[in-house]
One Martini backbone bead per residue (centre of mass of N, CA, C, O) as a GRO file, in nm:
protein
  425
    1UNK     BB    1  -2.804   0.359   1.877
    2UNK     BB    2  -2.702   0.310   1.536
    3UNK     BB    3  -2.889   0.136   1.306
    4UNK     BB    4  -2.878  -0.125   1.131
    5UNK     BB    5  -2.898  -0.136   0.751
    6UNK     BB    6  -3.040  -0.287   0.567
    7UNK     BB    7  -3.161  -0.454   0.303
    8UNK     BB    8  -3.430  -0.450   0.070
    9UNK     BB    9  -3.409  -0.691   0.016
   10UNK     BB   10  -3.470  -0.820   0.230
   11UNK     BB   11  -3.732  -0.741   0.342
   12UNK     BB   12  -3.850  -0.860   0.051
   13UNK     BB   13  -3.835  -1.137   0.184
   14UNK     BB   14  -4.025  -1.128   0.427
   15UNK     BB   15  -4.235  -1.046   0.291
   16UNK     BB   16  -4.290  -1.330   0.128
   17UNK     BB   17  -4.296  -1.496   0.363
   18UNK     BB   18  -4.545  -1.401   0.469
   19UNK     BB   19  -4.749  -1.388   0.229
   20UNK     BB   20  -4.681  -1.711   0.267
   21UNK     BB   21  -4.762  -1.800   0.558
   22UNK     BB   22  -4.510  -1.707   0.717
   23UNK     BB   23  -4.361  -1.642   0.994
   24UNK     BB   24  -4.221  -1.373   1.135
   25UNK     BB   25  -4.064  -1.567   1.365
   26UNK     BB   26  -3.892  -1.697   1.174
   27UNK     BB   27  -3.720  -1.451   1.052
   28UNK     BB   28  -3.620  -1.341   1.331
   29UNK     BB   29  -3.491  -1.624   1.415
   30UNK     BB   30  -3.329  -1.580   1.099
   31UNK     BB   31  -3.104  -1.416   1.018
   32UNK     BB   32  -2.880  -1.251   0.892
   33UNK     BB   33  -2.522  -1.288   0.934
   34UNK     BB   34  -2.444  -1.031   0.851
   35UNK     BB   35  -2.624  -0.865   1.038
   36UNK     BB   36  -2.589  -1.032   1.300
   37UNK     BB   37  -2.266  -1.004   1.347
   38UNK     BB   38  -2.307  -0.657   1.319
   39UNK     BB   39  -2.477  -0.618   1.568
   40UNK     BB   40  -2.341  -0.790   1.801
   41UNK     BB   41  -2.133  -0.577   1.805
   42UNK     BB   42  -2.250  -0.274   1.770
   43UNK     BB   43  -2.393  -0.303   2.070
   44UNK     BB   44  -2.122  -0.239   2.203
   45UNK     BB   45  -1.925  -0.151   1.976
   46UNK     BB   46  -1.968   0.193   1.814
   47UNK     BB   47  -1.666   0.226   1.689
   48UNK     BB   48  -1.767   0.205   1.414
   49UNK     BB   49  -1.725   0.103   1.062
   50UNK     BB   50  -1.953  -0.013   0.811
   51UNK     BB   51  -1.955  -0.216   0.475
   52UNK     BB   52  -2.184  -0.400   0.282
   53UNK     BB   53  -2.123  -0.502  -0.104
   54UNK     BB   54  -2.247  -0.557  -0.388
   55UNK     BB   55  -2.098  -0.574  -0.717
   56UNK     BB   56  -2.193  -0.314  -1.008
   57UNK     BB   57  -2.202  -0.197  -1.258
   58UNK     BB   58  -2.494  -0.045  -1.182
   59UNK     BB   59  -2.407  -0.070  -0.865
   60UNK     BB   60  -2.433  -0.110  -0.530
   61UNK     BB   61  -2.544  -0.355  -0.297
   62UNK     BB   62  -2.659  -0.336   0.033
   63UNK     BB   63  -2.663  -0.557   0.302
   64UNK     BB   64  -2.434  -0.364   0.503
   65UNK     BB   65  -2.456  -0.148   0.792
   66UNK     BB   66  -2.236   0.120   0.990
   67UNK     BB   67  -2.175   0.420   0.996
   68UNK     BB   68  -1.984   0.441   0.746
   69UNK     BB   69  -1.917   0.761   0.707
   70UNK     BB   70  -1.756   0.766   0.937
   71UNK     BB   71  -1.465   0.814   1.072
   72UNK     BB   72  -1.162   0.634   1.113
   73UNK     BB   73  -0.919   0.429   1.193
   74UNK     BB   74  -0.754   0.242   0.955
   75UNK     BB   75  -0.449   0.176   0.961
   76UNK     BB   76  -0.364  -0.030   0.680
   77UNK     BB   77  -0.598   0.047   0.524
   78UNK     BB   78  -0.472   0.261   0.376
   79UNK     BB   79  -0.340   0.152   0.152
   80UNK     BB   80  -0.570   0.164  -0.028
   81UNK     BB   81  -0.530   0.469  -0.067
   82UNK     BB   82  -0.232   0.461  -0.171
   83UNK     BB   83  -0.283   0.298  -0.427
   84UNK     BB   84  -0.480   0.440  -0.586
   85UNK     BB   85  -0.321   0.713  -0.612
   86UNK     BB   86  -0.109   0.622  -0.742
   87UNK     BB   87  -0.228   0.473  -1.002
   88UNK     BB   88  -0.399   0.758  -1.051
   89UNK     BB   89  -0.140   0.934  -1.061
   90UNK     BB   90   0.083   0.727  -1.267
   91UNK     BB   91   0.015   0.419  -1.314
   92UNK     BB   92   0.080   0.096  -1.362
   93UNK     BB   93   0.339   0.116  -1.552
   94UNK     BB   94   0.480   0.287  -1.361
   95UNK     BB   95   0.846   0.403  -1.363
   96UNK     BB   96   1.122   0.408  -1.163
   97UNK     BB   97   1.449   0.618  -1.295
   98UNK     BB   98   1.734   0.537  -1.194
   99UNK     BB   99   2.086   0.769  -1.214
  100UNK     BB  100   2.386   0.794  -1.382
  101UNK     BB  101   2.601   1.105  -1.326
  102UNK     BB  102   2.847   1.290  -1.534
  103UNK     BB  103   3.080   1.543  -1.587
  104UNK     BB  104   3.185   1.309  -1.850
  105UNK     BB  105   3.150   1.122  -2.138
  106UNK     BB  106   3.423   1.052  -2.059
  107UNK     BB  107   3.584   0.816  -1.871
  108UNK     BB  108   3.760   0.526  -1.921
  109UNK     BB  109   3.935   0.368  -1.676
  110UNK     BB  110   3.998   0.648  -1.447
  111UNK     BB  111   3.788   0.821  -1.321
  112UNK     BB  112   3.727   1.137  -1.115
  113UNK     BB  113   3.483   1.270  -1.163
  114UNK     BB  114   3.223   1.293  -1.050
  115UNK     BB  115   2.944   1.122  -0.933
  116UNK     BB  116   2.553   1.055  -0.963
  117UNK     BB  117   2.322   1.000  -0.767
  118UNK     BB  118   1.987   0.975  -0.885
  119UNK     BB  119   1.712   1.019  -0.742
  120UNK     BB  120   1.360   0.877  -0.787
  121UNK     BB  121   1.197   0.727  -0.544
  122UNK     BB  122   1.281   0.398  -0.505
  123UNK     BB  123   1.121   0.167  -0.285
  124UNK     BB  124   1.325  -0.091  -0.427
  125UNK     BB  125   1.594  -0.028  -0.415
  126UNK     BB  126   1.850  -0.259  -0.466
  127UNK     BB  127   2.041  -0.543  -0.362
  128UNK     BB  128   2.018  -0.861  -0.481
  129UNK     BB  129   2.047  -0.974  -0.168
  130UNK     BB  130   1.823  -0.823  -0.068
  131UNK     BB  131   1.569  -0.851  -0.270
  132UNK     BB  132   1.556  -1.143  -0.277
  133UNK     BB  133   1.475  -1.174   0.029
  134UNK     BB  134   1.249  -0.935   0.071
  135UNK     BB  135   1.102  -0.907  -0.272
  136UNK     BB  136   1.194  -1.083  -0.446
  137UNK     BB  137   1.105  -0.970  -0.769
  138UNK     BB  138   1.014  -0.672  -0.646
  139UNK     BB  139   1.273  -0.531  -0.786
  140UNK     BB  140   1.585  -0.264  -0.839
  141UNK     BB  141   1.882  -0.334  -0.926
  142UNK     BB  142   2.160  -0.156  -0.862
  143UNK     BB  143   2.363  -0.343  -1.066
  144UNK     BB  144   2.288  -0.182  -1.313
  145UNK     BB  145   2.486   0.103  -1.256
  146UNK     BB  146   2.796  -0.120  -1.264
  147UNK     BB  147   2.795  -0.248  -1.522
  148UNK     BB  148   2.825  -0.068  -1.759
  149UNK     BB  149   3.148   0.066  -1.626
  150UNK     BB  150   3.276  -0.228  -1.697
  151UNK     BB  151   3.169  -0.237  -1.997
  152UNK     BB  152   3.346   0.087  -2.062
  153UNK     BB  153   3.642  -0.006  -1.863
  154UNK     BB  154   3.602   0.067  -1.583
  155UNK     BB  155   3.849  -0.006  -1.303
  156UNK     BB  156   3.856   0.286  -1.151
  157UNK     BB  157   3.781   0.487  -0.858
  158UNK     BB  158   3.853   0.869  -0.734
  159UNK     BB  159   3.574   0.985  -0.649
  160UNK     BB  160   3.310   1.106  -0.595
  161UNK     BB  161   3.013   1.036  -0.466
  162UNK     BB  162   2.698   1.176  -0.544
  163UNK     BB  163   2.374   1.263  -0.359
  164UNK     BB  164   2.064   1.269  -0.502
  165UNK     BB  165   1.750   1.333  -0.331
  166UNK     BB  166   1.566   1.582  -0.387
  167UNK     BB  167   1.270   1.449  -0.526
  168UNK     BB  168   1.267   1.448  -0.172
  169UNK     BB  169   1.218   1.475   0.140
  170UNK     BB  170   1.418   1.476   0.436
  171UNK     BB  171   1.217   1.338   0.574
  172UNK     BB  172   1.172   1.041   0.833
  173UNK     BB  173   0.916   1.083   0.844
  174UNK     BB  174   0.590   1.091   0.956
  175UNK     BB  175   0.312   1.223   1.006
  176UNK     BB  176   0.231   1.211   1.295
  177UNK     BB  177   0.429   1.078   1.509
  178UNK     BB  178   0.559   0.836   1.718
  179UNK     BB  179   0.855   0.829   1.854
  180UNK     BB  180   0.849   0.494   1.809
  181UNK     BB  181   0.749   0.445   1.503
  182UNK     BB  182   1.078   0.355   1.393
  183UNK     BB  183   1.053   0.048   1.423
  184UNK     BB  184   0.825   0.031   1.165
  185UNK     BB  185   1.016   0.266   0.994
  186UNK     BB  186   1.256   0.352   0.784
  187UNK     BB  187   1.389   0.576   0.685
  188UNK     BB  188   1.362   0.794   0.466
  189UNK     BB  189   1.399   0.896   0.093
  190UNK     BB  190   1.517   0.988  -0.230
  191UNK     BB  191   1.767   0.747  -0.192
  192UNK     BB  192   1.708   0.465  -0.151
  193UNK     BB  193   1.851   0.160  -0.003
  194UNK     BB  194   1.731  -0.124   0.114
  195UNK     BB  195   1.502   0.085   0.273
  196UNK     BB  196   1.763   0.187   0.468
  197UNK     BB  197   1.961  -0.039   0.522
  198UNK     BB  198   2.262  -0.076   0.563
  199UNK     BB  199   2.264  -0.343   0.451
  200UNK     BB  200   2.161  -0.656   0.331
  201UNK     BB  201   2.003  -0.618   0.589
  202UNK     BB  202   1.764  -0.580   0.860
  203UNK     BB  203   1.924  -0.518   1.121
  204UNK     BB  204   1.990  -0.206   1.038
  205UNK     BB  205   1.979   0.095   1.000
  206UNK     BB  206   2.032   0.389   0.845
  207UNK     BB  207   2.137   0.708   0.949
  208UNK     BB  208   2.238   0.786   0.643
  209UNK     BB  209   2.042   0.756   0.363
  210UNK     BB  210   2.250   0.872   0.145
  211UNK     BB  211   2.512   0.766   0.221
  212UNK     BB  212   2.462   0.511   0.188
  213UNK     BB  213   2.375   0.472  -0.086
  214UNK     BB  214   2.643   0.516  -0.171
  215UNK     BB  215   2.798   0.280  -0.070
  216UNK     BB  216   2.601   0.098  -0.195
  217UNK     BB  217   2.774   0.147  -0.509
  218UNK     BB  218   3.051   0.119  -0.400
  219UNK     BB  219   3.007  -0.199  -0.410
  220UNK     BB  220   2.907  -0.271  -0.682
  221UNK     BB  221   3.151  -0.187  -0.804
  222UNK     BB  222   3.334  -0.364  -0.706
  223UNK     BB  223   3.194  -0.654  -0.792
  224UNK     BB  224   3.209  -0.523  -1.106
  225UNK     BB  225   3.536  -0.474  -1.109
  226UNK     BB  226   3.561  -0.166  -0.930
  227UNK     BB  227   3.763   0.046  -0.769
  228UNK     BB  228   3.692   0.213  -0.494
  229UNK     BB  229   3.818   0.561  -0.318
  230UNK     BB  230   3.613   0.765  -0.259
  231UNK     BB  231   3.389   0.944  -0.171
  232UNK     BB  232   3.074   1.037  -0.004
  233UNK     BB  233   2.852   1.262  -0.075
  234UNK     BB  234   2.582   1.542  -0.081
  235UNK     BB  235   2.382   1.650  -0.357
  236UNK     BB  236   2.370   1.826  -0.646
  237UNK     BB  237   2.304   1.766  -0.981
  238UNK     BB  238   2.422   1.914  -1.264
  239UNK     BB  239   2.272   1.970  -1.554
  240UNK     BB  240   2.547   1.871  -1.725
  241UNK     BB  241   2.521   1.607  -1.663
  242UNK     BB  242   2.553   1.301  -1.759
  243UNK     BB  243   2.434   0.961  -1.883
  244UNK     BB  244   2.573   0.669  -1.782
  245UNK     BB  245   2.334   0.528  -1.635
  246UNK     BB  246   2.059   0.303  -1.553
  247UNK     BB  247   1.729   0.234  -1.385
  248UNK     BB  248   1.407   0.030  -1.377
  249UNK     BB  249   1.132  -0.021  -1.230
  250UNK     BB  250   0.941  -0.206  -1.172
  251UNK     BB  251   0.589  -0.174  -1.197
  252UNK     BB  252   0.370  -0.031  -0.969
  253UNK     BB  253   0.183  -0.305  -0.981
  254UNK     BB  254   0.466  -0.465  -0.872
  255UNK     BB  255   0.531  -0.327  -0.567
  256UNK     BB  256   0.202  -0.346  -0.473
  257UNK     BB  257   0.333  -0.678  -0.437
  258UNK     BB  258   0.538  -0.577  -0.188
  259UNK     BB  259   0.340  -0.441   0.007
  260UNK     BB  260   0.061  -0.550   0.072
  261UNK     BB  261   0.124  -0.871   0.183
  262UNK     BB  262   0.288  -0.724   0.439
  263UNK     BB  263   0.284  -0.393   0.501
  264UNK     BB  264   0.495  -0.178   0.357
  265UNK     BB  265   0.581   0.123   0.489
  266UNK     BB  266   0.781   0.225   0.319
  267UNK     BB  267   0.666   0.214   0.042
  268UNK     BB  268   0.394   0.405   0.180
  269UNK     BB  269   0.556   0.626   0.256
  270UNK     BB  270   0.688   0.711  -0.033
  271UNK     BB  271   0.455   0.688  -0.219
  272UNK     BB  272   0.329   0.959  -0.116
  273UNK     BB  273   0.546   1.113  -0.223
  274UNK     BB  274   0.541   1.009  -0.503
  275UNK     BB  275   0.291   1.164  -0.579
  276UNK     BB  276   0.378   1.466  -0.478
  277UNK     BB  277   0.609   1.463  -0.743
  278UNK     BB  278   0.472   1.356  -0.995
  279UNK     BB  279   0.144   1.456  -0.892
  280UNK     BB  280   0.279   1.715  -0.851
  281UNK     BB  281   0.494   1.979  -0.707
  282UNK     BB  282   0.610   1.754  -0.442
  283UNK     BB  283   0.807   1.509  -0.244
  284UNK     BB  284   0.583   1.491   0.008
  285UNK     BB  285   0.330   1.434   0.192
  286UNK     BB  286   0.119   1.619   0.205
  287UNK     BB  287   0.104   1.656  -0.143
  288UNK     BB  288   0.041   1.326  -0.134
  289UNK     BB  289  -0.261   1.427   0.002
  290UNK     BB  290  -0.380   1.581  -0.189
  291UNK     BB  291  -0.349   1.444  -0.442
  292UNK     BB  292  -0.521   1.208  -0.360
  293UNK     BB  293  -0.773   1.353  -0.270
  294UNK     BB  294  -0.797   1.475  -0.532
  295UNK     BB  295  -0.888   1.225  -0.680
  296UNK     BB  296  -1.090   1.089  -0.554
  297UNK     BB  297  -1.309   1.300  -0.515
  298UNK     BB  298  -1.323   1.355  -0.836
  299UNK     BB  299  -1.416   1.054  -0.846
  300UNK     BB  300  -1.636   0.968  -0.554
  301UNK     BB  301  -1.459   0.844  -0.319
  302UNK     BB  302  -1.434   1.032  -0.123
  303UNK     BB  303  -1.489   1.191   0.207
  304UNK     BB  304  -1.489   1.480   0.309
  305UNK     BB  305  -1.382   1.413   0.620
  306UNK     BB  306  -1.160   1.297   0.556
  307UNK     BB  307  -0.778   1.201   0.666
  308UNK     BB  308  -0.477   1.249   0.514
  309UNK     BB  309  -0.139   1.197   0.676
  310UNK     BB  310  -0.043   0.899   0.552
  311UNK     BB  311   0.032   0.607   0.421
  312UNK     BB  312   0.003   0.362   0.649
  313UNK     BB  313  -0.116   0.401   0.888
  314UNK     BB  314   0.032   0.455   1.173
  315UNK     BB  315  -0.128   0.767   1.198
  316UNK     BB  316  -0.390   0.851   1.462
  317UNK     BB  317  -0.506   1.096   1.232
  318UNK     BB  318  -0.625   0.945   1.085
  319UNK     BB  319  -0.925   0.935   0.847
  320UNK     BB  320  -1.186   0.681   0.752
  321UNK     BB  321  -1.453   0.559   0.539
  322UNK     BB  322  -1.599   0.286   0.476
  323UNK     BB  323  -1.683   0.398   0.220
  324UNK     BB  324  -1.414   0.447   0.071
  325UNK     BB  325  -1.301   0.190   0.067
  326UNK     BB  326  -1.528   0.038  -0.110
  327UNK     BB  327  -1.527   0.273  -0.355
  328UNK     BB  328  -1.238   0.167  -0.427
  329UNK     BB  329  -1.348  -0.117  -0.419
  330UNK     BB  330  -1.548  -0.126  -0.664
  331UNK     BB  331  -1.403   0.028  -0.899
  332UNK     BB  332  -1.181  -0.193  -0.924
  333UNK     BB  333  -1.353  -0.372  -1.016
  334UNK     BB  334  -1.504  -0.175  -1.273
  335UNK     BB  335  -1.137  -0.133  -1.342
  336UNK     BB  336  -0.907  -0.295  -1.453
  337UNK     BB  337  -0.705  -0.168  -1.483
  338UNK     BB  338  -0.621  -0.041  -1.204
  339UNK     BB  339  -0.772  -0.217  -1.007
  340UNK     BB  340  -0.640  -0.495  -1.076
  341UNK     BB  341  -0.382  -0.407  -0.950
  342UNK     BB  342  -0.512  -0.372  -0.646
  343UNK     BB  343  -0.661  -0.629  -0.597
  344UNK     BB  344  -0.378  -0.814  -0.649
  345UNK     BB  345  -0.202  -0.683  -0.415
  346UNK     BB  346  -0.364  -0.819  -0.244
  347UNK     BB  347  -0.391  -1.045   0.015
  348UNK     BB  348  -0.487  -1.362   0.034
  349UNK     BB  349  -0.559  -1.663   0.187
  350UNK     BB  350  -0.280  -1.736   0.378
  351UNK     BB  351  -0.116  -1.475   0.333
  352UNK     BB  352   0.066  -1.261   0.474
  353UNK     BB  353  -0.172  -1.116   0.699
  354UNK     BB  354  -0.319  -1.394   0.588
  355UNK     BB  355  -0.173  -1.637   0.718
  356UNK     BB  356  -0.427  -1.718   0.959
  357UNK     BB  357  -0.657  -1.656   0.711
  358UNK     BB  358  -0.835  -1.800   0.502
  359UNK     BB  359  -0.705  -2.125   0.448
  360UNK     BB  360  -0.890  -2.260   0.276
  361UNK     BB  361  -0.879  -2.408  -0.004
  362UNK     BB  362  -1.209  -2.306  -0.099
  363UNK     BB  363  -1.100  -1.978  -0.027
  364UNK     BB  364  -0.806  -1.801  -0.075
  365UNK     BB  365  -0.858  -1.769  -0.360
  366UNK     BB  366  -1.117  -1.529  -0.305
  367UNK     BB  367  -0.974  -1.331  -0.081
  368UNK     BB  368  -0.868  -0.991  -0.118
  369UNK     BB  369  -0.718  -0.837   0.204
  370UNK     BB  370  -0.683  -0.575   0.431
  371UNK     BB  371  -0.554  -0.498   0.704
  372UNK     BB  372  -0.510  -0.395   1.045
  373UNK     BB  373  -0.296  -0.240   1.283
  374UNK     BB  374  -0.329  -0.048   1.616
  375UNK     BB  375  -0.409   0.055   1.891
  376UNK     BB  376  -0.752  -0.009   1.918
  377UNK     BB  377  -0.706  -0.118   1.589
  378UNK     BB  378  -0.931  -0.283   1.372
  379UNK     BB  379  -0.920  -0.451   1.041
  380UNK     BB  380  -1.097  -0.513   0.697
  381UNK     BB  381  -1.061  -0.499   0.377
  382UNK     BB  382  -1.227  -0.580   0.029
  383UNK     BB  383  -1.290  -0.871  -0.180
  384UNK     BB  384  -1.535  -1.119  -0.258
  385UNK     BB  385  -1.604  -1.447  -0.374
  386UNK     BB  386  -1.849  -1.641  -0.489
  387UNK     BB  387  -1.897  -2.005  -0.643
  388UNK     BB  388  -2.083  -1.799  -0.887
  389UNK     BB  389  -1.927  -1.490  -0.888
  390UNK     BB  390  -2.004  -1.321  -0.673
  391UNK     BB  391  -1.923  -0.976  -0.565
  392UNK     BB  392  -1.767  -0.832  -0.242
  393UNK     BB  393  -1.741  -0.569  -0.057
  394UNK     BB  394  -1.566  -0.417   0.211
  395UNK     BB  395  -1.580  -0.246   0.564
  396UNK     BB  396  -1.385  -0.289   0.919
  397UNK     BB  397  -1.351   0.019   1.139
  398UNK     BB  398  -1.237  -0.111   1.449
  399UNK     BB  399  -1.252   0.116   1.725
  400UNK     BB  400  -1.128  -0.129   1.957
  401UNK     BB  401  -0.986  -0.341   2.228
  402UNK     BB  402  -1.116  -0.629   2.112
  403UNK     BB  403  -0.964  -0.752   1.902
  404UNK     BB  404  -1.048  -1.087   1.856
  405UNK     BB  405  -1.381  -0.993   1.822
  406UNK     BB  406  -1.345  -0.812   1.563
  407UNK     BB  407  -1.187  -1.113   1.402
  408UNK     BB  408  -1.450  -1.262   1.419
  409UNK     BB  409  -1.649  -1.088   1.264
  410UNK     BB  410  -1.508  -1.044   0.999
  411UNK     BB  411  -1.464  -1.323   0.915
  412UNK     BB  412  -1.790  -1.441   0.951
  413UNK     BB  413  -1.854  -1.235   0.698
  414UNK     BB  414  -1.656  -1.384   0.501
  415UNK     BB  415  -1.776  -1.619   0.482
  416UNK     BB  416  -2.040  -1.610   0.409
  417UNK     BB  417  -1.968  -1.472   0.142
  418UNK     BB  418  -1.809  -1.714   0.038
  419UNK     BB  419  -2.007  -1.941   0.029
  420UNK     BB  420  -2.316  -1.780  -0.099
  421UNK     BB  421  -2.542  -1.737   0.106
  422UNK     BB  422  -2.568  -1.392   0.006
  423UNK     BB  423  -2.693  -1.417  -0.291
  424UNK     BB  424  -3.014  -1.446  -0.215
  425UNK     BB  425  -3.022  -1.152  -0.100
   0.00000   0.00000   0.00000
């Protein structure tokens, strides 16, 4: 078995207390919490990665650590390397901007078109009705691009409705998935309306999802008092189309917290295509692992062995390393621009995928951490502050299939951490 490595403050506090005359069975029988939990784990279950670091602006120092660097399966923790890229690669600021495109600026009261639905690679644009029950605040109206042609006297329309979705490719899953996998994240697509599910709710999928995207675009021009005959078409917006109306995703920093306390595969699985659309070559999955990969490598936070397949981490090729996750927000914690978007956008304790852990009011609101699961792999990374404003990064990518066993030991050691007894360590 690879031994738990402590840390040399530890080391250094037994060694101090030796030399005061205090018996060395005295520290041997009281180890440190955070030690000892994650030894006792350790001890069976080897698949396991972990690091536990207090963090310095000059540098963090490890409480604990098991195999830190070994690639493991992260499961959902891999938002945080899909959070990290986007951020790093487009910024926090960044908003994506589907347009409505005609082939006349010159429209009417009853054009015939075509119209042009301009895809963005919006994971969030959304019908009001969709947005606010399932994204909250942080949605993209689709309404605000048929309100315009109301306001310039548009009455009815019998052209069709072009759906260009082109910034993003075909592909309707993610890389490596099993083919049920399909259950957990709605087809994908570069002109996505209410993340793909066919109407207003999330009842089922749309089946082709460019052309719901058409239809629902002209139920919201219904609704805004245009009478809509025209059919719903797929195809490219051709350069000298015309923008008639636009509407613009709220900042991508608040997107992220649409995705990561719910922990929402579909905008996680768009976002590393836009990262490969928006900071890279192409709007695909690998596109947006490379350049991903690229950010963060050349940034120091990502380990060579590392393997980025999707953005959700649904898929078992993932491999990541608790070093890279802790690397991540190690660094978020000491960059406040993109960092505080990353670490305010996870889940703090009693809400979203922590709905039911970390749930005392002196501990909830300390705690921001992402979960992450699927057979056979539990997870958890993120931040804790104790009472004095200590902070701590950790990193638990328990690869067996002890599920409760490997949450309560992960629990543990947040705990102990939010408690402020590891400050002394």
């Amino acid at each position: 078995m690879t031994a738990v490595s402590w840390a040399p403050a530890l080391a250094g506090a037994v060694a101090s207390l030796s030399a005061m005359g205090a018996p060395a069975t005295v520290a041997a029988a009281a180890p440190n919490p955070v030690d000892g939990a994650l030894a006792t784990w350790t001890a069976k279950h080897r698949d396991t990665g972990a690091l536990v670091v207090r963090v310095s602006p000059l540098g963090g120092e490890t409480l604990a650590e098991y195999r830190p660097d070994r690639p493991q399966m992260p499961a959902s923790t891999m938002k945080i390397v899909t959070s990290a890229g986007a951020l790093l690669g487009m910024g926090p600021s960044f908003r994506f901007r589907t347009r409505l495109l005609s082939a006349s600026p010159a429209l009417g009261a009853r054009p015939a078109g075509p119209l042009y639905l301009d895809g963005a690679g919006d994971p969030v644009l959304a019908t009001a009705a969709y947005g606010r029950r399932y994204l909250g605040r942080h949605f993209t109206d689709l309404g605000a691009l048929a309100a315009p042609l109301a306001a310039r006297g548009v009455r009815a329309y019998s052209g069709p409705i072009v759906v260009d979705a082109t910034t993003l490719d075909a592909r309707r899953t993610g890389l490596q998935w099993r083919s049920y996998y399909w259950a957990y994240c709605p087809p994908l697509s570069g002109a996505p309306v209410n993340q793909n599910y066919a109407r207003d709710t999330r009842a089922k999928y749309a089946r082709a999802p460019d052309r719901s995207a058409g239809a629902q675009l002209a139920r919201v021009m219904q609704r805004n008092g245009i009478r809509v005959r025209g059919t719903v078409r797929v195809g490219r917006a051709p350069a000298s189309a015309v923008e008639v109306a636009s509407v613009q995703s709220p900042p991508l920093a608040m997107i992220l917290r649409a995705m990561n306390p719910d922990s929402d595969n579909f905008i996680a699985e768009t976002l590393r295509k836009d990262v490969g659309a928006y900071a890279g070559e192409r709007g695909t999955t690998a596109e947006g692992n490379r350049v991903t990969s690229t950010l963060l490598r050349d940034r120091g936070l990502m380990g060579p062995a590392d393997v980025l397949v999707d953005g959700s981490g649904l898929s078992r090729a993932n491999r990541v390393s608790a070093t890279t996750l802790v690397n991540i927000l190690e660094a978020a914690e000491n960059e406040p621009g993109w960092g505080g978007a990353l670490v305010t956008s996870l889940p703090t304790g009693g809400t979203g995928t922590l709905v039911r852990r970390f749930r005392e009011p002196g501990l909830r609101r300390r705690v921001h951490a992402k979960t992450g699961y699927i057979n056979g792999v539990s997870s958890l990374a993120g931040v804790v502050v104790s009472p004095r404003g200590e902070r701590y990064a950790f990193a638990f990518l328990m690869n067996d299939w002890d599920i409760q066993g490997a949450r309560a030991t992960q629990d543990r050691i947040v705990r102990f951490l939010a408690s402020g007894r590891a400050d002394a360590i």
